[in-house]
KELUM-876684 format. One line per 3 residues: their letters; for each residue z, x, y of N, C-alpha, C. Coordinates in Angstrom, 2 decimals. Layout:
N
a> Z/X/Y/Z/X/Y/Z/X/Y ~ ...
end
This chain:
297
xxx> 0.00/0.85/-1.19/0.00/0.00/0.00/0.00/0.88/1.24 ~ -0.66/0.64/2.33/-1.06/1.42/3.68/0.13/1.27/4.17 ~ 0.43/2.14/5.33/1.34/1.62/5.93/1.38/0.68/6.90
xxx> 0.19/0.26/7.50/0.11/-1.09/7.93/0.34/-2.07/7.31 ~ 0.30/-2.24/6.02/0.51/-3.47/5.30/2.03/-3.36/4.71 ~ 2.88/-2.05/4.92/3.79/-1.86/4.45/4.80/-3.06/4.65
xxx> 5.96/-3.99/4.67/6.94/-4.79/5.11/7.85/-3.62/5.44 ~ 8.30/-4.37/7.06/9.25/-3.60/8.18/10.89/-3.76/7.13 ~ 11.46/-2.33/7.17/12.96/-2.42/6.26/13.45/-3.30/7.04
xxx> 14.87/-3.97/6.47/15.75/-4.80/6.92/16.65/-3.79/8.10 ~ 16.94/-4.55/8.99/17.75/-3.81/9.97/19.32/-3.13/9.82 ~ 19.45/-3.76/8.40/21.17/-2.38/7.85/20.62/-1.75/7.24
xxx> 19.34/-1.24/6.88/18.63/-0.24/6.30/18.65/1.25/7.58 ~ 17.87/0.53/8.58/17.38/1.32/10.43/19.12/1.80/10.33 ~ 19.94/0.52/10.32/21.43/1.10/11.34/22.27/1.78/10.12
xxx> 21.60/2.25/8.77/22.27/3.01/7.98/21.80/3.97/7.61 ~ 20.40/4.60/8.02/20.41/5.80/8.51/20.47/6.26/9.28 ~ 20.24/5.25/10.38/20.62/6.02/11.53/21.85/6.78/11.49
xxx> 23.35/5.86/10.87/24.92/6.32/10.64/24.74/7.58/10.06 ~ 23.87/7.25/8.85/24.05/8.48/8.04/23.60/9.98/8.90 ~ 22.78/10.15/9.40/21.72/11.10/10.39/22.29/11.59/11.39
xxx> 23.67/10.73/11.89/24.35/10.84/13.13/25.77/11.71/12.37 ~ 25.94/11.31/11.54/27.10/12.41/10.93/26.51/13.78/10.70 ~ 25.96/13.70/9.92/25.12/14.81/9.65/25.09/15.90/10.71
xxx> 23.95/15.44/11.69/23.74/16.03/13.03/24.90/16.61/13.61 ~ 26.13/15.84/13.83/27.53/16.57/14.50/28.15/16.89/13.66 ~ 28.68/17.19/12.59/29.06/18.20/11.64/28.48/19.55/11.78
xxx> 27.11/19.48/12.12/26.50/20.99/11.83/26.56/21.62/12.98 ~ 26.67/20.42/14.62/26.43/21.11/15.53/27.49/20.83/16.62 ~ 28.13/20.73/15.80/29.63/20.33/17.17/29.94/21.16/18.42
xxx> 30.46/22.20/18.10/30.90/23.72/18.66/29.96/23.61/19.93 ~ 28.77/23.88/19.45/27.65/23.79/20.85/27.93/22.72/21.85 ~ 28.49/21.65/21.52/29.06/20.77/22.20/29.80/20.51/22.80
xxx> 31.05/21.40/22.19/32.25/21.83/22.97/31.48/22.70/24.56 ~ 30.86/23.55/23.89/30.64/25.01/24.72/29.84/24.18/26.08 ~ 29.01/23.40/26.07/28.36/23.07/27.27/29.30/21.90/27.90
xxx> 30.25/21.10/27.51/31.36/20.66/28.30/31.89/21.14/29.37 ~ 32.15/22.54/28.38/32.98/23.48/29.05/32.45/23.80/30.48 ~ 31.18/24.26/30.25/30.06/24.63/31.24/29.97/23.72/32.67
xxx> 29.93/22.47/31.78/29.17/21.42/33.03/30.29/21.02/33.95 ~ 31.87/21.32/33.35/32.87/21.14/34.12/33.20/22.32/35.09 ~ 32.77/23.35/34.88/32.87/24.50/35.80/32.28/24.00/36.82
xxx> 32.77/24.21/38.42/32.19/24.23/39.71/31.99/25.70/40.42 ~ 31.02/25.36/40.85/30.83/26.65/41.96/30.11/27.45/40.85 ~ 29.90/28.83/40.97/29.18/29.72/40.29/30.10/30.26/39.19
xxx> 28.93/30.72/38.21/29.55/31.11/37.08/28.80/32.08/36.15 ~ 29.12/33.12/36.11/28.66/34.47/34.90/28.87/34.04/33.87 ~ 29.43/33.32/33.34/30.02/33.36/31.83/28.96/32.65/31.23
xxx> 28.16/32.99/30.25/27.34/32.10/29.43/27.68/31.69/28.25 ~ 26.67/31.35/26.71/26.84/30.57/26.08/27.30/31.68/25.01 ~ 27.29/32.72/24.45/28.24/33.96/23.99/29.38/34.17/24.73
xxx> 29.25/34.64/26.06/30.81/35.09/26.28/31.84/33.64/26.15 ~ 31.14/31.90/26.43/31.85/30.93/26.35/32.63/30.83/24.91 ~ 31.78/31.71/24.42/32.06/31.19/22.50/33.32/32.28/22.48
xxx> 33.32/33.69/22.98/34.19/34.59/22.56/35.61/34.82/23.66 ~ 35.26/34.20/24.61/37.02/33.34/25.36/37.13/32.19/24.90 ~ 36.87/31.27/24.12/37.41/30.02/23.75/38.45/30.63/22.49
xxx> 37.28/31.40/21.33/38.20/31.87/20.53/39.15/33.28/20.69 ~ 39.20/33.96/21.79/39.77/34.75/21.94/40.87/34.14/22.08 ~ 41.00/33.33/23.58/41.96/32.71/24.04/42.84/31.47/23.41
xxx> 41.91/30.45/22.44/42.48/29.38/22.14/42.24/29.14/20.65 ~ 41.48/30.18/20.00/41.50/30.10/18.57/40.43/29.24/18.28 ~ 39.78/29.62/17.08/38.41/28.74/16.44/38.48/27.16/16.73
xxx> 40.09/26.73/16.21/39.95/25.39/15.95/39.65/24.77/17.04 ~ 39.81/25.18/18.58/39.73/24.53/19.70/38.05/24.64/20.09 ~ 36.90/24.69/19.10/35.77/24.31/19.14/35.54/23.08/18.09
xxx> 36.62/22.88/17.94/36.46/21.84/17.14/37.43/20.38/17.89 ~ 37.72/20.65/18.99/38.88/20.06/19.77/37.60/18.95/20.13 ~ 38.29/17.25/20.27/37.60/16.06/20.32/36.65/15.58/19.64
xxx> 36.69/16.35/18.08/36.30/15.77/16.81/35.93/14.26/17.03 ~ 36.86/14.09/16.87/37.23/12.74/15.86/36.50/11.66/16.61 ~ 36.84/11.64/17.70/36.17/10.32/18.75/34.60/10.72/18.36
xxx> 33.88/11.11/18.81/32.74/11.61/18.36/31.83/11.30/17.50 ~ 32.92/11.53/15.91/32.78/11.44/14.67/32.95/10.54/14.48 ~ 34.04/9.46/14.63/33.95/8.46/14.41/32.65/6.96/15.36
xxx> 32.19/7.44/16.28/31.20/7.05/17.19/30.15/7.19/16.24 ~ 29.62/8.28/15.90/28.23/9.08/15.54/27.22/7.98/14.67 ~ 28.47/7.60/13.62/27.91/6.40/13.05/27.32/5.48/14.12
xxx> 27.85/4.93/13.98/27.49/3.15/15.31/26.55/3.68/15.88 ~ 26.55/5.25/16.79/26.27/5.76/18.01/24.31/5.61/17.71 ~ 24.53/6.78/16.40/22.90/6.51/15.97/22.40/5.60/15.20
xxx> 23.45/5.12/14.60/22.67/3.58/14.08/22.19/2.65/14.95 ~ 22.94/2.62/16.12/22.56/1.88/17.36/21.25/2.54/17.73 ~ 21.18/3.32/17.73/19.55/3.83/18.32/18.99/4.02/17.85
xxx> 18.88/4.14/16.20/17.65/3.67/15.56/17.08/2.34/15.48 ~ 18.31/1.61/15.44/18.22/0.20/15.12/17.29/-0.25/16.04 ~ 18.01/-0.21/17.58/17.88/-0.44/18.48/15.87/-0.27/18.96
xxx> 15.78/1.09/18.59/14.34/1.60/18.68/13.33/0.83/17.40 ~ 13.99/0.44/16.80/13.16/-0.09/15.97/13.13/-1.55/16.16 ~ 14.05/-2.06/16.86/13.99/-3.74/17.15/13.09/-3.71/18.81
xxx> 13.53/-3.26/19.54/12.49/-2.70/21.01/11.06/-2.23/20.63 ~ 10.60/-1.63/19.44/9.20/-1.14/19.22/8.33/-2.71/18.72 ~ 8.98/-3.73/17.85/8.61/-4.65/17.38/8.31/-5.76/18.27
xxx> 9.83/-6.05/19.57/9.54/-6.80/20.46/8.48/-6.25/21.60 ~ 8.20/-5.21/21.90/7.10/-4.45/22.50/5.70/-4.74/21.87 ~ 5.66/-4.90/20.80/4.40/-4.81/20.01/3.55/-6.55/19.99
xxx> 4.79/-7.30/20.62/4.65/-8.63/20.18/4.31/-9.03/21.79 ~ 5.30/-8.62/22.88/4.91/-8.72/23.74/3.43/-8.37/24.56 ~ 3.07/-7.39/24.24/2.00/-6.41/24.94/0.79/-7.11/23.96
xxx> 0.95/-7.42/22.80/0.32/-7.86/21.89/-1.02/-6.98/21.25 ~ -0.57/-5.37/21.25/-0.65/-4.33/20.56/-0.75/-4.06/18.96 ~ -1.55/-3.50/18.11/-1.28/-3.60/16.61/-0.51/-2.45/16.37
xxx> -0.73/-1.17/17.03/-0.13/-0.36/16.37/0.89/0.25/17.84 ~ 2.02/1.07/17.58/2.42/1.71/18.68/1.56/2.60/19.74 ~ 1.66/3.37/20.86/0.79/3.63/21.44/2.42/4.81/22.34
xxx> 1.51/5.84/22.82/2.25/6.53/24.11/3.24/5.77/24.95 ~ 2.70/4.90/25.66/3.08/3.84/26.54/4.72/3.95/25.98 ~ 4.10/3.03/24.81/5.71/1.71/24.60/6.48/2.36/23.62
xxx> 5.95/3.96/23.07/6.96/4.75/22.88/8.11/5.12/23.17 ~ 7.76/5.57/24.95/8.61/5.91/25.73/9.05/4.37/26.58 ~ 8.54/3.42/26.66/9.49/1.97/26.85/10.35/1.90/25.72
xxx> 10.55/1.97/24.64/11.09/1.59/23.02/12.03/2.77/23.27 ~ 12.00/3.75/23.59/12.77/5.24/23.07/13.98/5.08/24.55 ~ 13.35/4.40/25.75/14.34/4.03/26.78/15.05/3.36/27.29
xxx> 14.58/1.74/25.96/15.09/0.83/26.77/15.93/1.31/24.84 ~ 16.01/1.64/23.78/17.32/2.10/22.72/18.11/2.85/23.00 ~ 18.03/3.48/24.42/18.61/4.19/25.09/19.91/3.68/26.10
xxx> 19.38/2.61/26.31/19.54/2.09/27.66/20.96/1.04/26.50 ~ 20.73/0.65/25.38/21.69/-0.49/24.50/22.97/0.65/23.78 ~ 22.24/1.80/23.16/23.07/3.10/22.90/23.96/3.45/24.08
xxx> 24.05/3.10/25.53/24.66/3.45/26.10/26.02/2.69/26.06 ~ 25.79/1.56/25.51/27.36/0.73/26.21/27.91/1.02/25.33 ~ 27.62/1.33/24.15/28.50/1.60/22.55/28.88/2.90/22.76
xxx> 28.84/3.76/23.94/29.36/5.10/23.28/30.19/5.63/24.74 ~ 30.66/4.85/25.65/31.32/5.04/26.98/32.69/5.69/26.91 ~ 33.42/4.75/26.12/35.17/4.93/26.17/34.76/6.35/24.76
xxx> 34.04/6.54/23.97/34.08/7.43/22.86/33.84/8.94/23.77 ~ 32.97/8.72/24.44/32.41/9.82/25.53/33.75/10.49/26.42 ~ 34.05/9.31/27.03/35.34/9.69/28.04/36.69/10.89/27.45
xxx> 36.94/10.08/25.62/38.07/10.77/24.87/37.41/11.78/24.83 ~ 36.21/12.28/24.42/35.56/13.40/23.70/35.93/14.76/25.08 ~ 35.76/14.16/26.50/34.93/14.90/27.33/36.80/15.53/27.86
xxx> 37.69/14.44/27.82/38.77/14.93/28.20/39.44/15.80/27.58 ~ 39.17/15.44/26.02/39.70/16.81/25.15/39.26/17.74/24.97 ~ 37.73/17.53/25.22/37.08/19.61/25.56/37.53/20.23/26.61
xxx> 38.48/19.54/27.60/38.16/20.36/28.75/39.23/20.91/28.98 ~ 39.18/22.19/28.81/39.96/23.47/28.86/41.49/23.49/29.07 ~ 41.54/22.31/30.44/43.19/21.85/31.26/43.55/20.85/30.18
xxx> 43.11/20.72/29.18/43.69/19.52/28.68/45.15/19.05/27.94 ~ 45.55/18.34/28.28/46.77/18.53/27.95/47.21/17.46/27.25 ~ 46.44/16.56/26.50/46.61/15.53/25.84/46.39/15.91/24.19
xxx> 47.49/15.05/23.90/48.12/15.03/22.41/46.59/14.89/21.09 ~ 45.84/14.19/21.72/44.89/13.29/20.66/43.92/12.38/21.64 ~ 43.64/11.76/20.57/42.59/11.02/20.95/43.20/9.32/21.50
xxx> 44.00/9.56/21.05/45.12/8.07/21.11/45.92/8.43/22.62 ~ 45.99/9.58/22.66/46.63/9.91/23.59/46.15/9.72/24.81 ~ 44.96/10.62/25.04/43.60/10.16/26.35/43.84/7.95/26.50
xxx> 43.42/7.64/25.53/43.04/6.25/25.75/44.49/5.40/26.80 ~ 45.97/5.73/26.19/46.88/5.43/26.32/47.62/5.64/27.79 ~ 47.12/7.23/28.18/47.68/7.52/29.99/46.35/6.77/30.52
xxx> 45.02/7.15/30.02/43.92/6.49/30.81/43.94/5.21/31.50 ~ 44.79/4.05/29.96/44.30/2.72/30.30/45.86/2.45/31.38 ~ 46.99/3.19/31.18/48.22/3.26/32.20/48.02/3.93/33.64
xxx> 47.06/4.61/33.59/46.48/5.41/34.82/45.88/4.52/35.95 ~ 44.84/4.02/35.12/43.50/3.49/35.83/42.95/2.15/34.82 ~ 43.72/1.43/33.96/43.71/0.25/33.96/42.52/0.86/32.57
xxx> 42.43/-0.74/31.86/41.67/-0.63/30.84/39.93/-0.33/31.26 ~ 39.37/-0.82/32.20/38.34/-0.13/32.96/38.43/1.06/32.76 ~ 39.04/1.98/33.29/39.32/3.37/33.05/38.42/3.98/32.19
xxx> 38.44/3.29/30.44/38.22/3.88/29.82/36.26/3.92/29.84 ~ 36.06/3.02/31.33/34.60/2.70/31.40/33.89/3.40/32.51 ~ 34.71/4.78/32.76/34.80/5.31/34.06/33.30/6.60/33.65
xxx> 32.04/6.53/34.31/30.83/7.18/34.15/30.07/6.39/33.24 ~ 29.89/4.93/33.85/29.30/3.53/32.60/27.86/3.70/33.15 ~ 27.74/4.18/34.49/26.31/4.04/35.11/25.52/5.65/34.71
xxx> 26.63/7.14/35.25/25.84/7.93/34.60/25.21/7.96/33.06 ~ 25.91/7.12/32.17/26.06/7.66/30.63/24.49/6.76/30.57 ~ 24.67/5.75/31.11/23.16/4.57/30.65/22.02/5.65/31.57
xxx> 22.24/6.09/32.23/21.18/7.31/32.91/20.84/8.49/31.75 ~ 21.96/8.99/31.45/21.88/9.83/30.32/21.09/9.38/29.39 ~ 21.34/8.57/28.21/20.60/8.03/27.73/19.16/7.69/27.50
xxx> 19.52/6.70/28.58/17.78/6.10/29.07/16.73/7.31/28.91 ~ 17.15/8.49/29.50/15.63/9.69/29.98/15.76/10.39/28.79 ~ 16.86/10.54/27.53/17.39/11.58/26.66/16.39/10.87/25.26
xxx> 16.82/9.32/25.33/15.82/8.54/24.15/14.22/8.21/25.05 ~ 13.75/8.13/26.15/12.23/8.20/25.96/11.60/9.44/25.84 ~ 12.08/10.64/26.05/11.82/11.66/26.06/11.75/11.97/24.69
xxx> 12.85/11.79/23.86/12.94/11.91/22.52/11.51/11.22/21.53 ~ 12.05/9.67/21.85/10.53/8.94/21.02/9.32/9.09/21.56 ~ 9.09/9.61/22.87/7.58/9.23/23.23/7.27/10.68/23.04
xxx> 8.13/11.87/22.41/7.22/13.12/22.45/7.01/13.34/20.85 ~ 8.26/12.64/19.97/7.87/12.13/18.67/6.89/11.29/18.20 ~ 6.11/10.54/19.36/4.99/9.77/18.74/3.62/10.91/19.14
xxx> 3.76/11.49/19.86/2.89/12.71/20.37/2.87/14.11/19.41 ~ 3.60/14.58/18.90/3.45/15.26/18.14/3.29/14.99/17.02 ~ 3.65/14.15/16.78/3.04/13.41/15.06/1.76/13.49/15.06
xxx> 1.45/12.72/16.20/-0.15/12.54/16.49/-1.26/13.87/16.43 ~ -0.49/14.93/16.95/-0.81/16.51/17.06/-0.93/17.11/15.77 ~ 0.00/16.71/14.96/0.44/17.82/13.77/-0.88/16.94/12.49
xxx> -0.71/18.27/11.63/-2.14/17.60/10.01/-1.03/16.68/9.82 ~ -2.34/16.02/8.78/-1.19/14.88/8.27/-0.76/15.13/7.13 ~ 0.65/14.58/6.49/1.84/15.25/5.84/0.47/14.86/4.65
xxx> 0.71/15.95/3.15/-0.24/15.80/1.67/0.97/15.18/1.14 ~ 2.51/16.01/1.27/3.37/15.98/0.20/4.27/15.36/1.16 ~ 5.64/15.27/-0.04/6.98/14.64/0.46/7.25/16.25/1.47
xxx> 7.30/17.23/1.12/8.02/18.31/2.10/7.27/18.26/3.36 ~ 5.72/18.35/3.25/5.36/18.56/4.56/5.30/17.37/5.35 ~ 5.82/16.09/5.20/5.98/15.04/5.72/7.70/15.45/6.21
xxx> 8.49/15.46/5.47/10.28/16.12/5.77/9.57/17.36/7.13 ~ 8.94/18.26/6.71/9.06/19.42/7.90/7.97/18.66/9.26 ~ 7.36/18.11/9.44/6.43/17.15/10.37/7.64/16.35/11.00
xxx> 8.50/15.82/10.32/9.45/15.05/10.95/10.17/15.90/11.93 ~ 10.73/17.21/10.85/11.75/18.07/11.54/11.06/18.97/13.26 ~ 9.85/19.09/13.19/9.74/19.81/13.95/8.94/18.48/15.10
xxx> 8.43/17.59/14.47/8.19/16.26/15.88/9.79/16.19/16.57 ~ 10.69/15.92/15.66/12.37/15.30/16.26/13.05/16.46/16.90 ~ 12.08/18.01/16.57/13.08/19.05/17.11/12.44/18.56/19.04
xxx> 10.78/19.00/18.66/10.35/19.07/20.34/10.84/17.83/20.95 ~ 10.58/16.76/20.25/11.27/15.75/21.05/13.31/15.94/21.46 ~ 13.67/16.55/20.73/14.81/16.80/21.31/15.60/18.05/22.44
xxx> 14.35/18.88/22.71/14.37/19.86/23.86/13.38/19.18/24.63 ~ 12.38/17.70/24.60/12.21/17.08/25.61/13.47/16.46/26.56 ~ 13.77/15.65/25.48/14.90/14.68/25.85/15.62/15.57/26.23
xxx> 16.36/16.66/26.31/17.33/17.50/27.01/16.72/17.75/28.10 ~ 16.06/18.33/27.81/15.01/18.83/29.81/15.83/17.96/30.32 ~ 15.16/16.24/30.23/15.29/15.28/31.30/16.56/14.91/31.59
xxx> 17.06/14.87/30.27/18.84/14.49/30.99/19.56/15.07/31.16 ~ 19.67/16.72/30.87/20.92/17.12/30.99/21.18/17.29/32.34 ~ 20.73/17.39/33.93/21.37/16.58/35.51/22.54/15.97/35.02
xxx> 21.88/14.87/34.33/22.62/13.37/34.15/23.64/13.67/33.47 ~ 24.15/14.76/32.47/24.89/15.08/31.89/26.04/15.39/32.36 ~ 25.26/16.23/33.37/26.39/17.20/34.16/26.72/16.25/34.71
xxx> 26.61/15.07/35.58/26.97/14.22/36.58/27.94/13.49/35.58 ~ 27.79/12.92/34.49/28.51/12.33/33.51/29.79/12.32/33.10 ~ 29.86/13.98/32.76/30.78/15.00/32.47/31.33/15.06/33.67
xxx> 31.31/15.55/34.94/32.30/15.49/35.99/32.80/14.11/36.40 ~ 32.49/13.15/36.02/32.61/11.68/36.36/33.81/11.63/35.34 ~ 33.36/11.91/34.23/34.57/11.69/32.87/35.24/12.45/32.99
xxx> 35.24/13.74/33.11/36.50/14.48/33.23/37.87/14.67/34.48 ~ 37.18/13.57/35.31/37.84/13.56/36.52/39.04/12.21/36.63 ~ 40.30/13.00/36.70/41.63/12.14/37.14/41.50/10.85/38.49
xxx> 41.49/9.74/38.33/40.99/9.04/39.34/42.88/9.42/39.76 ~ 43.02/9.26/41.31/44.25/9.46/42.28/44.40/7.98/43.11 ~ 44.77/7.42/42.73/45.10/6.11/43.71/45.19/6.41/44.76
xxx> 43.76/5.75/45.69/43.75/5.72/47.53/42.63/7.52/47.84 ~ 42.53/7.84/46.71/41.38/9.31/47.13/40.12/8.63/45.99 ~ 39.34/8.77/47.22/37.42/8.56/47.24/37.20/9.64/45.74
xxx> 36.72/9.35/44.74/36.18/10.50/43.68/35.29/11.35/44.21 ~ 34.92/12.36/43.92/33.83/13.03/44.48/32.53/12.92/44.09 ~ 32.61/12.40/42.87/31.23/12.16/41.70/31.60/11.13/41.31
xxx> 31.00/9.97/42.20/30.81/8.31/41.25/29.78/7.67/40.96 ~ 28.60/8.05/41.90/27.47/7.17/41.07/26.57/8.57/40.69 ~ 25.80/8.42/39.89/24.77/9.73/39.56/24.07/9.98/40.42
xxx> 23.09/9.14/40.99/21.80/10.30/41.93/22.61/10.75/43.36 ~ 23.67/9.70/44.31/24.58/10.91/44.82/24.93/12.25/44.58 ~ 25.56/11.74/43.23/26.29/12.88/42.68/25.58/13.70/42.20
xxx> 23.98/13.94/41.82/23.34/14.92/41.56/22.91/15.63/43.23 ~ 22.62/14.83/44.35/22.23/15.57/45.76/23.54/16.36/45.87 ~ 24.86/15.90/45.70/26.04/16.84/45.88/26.12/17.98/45.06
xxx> 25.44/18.30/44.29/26.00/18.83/43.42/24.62/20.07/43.60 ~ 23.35/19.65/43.89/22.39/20.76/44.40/22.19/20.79/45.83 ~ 23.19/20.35/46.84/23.24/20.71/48.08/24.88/21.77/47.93
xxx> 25.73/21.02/47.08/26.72/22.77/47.04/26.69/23.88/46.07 ~ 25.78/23.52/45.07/25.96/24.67/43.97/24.71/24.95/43.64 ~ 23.33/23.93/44.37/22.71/24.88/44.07/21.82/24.35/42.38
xxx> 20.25/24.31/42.69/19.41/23.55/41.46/20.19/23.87/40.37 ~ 20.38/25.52/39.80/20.71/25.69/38.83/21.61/24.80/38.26 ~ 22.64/24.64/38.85/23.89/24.26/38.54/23.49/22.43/37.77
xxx> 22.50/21.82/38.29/21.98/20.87/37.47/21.80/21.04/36.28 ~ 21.51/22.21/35.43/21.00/22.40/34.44/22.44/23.47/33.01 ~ 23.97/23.49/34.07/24.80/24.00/33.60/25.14/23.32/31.78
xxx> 25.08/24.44/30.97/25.53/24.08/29.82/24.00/23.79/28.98 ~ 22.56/23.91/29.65/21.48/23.33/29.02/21.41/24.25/27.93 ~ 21.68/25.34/28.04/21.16/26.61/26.76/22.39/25.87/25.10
xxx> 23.34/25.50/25.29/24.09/25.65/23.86/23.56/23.69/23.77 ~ 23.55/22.95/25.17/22.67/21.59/24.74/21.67/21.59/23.73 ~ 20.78/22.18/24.31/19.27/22.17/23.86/19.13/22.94/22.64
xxx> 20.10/23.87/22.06/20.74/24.43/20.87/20.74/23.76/19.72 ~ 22.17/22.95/20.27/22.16/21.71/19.47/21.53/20.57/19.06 ~ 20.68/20.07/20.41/20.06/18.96/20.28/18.42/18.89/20.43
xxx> 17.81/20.16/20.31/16.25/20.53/19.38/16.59/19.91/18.26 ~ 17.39/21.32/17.43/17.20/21.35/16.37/18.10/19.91/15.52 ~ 18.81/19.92/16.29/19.49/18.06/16.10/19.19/17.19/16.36
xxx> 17.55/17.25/16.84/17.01/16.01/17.08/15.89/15.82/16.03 ~ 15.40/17.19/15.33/15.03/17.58/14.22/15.34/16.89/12.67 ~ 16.89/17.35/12.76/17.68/17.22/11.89/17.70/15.72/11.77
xxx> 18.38/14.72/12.58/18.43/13.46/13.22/17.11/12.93/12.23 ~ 15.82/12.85/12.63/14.89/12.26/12.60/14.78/12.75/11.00 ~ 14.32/13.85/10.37/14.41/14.12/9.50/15.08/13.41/7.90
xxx> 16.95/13.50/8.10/17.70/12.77/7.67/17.31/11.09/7.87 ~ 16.75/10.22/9.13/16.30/9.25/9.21/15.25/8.92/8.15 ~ 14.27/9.26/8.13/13.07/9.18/7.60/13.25/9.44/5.87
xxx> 13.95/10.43/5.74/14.27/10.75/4.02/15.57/9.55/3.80 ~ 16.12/8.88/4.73/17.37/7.89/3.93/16.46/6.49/4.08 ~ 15.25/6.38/5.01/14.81/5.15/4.95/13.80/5.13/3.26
xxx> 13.14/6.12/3.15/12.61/6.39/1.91/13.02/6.09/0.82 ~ 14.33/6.78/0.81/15.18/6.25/-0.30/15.31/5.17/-0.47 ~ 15.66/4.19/0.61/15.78/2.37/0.84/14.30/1.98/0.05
xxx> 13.28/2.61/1.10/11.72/1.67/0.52/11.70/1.73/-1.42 ~ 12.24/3.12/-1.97/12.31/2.87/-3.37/12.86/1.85/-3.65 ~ 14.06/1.97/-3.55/15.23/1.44/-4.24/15.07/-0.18/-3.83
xxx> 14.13/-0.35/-2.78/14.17/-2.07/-2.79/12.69/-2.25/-3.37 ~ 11.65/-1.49/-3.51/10.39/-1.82/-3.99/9.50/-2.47/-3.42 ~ 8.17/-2.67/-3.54/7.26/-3.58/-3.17/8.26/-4.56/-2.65
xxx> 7.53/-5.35/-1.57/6.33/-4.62/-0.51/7.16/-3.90/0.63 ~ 8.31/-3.21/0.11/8.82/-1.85/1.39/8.20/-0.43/1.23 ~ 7.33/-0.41/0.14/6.84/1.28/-0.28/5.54/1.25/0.40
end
C-alpha cells in the first residue's frame, strides 16, 4: 500500500511517540541544558564558554549539579513531545482540509510546525519556570516542590505562569523552523531503499531542522529564561516582561551577541536532538503501523 493510501495512525499512537522520543532526547542531552541556562542568565559580558561552563560547574558544584532540575523536565518531556507531535499531526490534517491541498507542501509545513508550537506552549510553562529556577546557579531551593510552593506564596498561583508570552514565542519559531526544514530536506535527500537509510534520512532531516529551529528561537530563549528566572518584588517594574521589549533591552545594553547567549551547548543538544526526536518518532510509529496492520502499513 502507497503511502497515500496508507490510513492516518490513531492519535495515542502520534502522542506515544512523541512521549516516548521526548524521554529519550533529555536523558541523553540534559547537561547541555543545564550549561546554556546558565549562560542566558549571565548579564553583561562574559568569557566563560561552553567547556570552561562544564569545568566550574563541576569543579565548583560537583557532576550531579548538571543534572540539577531533572525531574520537572522529565516528567514534562512526555506530554511536552507528545503534545507536539500530536499536535503537528492534527494542524497538518486540519491545514490540508482547509487549503484543500492533497499532499503537504513548504507553506503549511511551517503553518503546522508553528501553530504545534504555539499548543506545546501552554503545556510546558509552570514545568519551564521549576526547571529554569533550579539551574540557576543562586539557587537555593530544596526541589522541585519547593520552587512551586515559595512561587505560588510569592506571586500567587499565576506566578507559576510568569514568561507565558515569551515561552509561546519560543516555541512558535523553534517548531516551524523545525517542521518546515524537515519537509525540505526530506525532499533534498535520495529516497530511503531500506529500513536504516530511511532511520538515518530521518536523523539527519530532524538534526538540520533542529539547528534551524535554534537559530530562530534561541533571542526568545534568552528573553524567557530571564523572565523565569527573575524574583518578581512587590511595587518594582521587572526588567524583562514582554519579549520583543525585552529583546531591544537586551541588544541596546549587551549588545547582538548577547541574543544568541548559551546558542553553542543549545544547538548541541537540540541538532542532534532534534535528530534523535524525529528518528525515535518515526521508528515507534512503525512499530504501531505493524502491530495494528492493514490498512496502517
Amino acid at each position: 500500500m502507497s503511502e497515500s493510501q496508507r490510513k492516518p495512525l490513531p492519535f495515542s499512537a502520534n502522542f506515544a511517540a512523541g512521549a516516548i522520543a521526548g524521554v529519550s532526547e533529555i536523558l541523553t542531552f540534559y547537561p547541555l541544558d543545564v550549561i546554556k541556562t546558565r549562560m542566558q542568565l549571565q548579564t553583561g559580558k562574559s568569557s566563560v564558554g561552553l567547556v570552561g561552563s562544564f569545568q566550574t560547574i563541576i569543579r565548583e558544584e560537583g557532576v550531579g549539579r548538571l543534572y540539577r532540575g531533572l525531574v520537572p523536565p522529565l516528567l514534562l518531556e512526555a506530554p511536552k513531545r507528545a503534545v507536539k507531535f500530536a499536535a503537528n499531526d492534527f494542524w497538518g490534517k486540519k491545514f490540508l482540509q482547509v487549503t484543500g491541498e492533497e499532499k503537504m507542501t513548504q507553506q503549511l509545513s511551517i503553518m503546522t510546525g508553528c501553530s504545534a508550537g504555539a499548543t506545546e506552549s501552554f503545556v510546558v510553562v509552570p514545568f519551564e519556570l521549576v526547571k529554569i529556577r533550579l539551574q540557576d546557579k543562586n539557587s537555593a531551593y530544596a526541589g522541585p516542590m519547593d520552587v512551586v510552593k515559595q512561587t505560588i506564596k510569592k506571586e500567587g498561583l499565576l506566578g507559576l505562569y510568569a514568561g507565558m508570552e515569551s515561552t509561546f514565542w519560543r516555541h512558535f519559531w523553534w517548531n516551524g523552523g523545525y517542521f518546515g526544514c524537515i519537509f525540505q530536506v526530506r525532499s533534498l535527500l535520495p529516497k530511503a531503499e531500506t529500513q536504516q537509510s530511511e532511520l538515518l534520512n530521518n536523523f539527519i532531516s530532524g538534526a538540520v531542522g533542529g539547528f534551524a529551529g535554534t537559530a530562530l528561537n534561541t533571542p526568545f530563549d534568552v528573553v524567557k529564561s530571564r523572565i523565569q528566572g527573575a524574583i518578581k518584588v512587590p511595587g518594582v517594574k521587572p526588567k524583562y516582561n514582554w519579549t520583543y521589549p525585552a529583546l531591544i533591552t537586551i541588544f541596546r545594553e549587551e549588545g547582538p551577541v548577547a541574543l544568541y547567549k548559551g546558542f553553542v551547548p543549545k544547538v548541541l543538544r537540540l541538532a542532534p536532538g532534534g535528530g534523535v526526536l524525529l528518528l525515535v518518532v518515526e521508528f515507534t510509529l512503525g512499530v504501531f503501523r505493524k502491530a495494528l496492520g492493514p490498512p496502517y502499513i
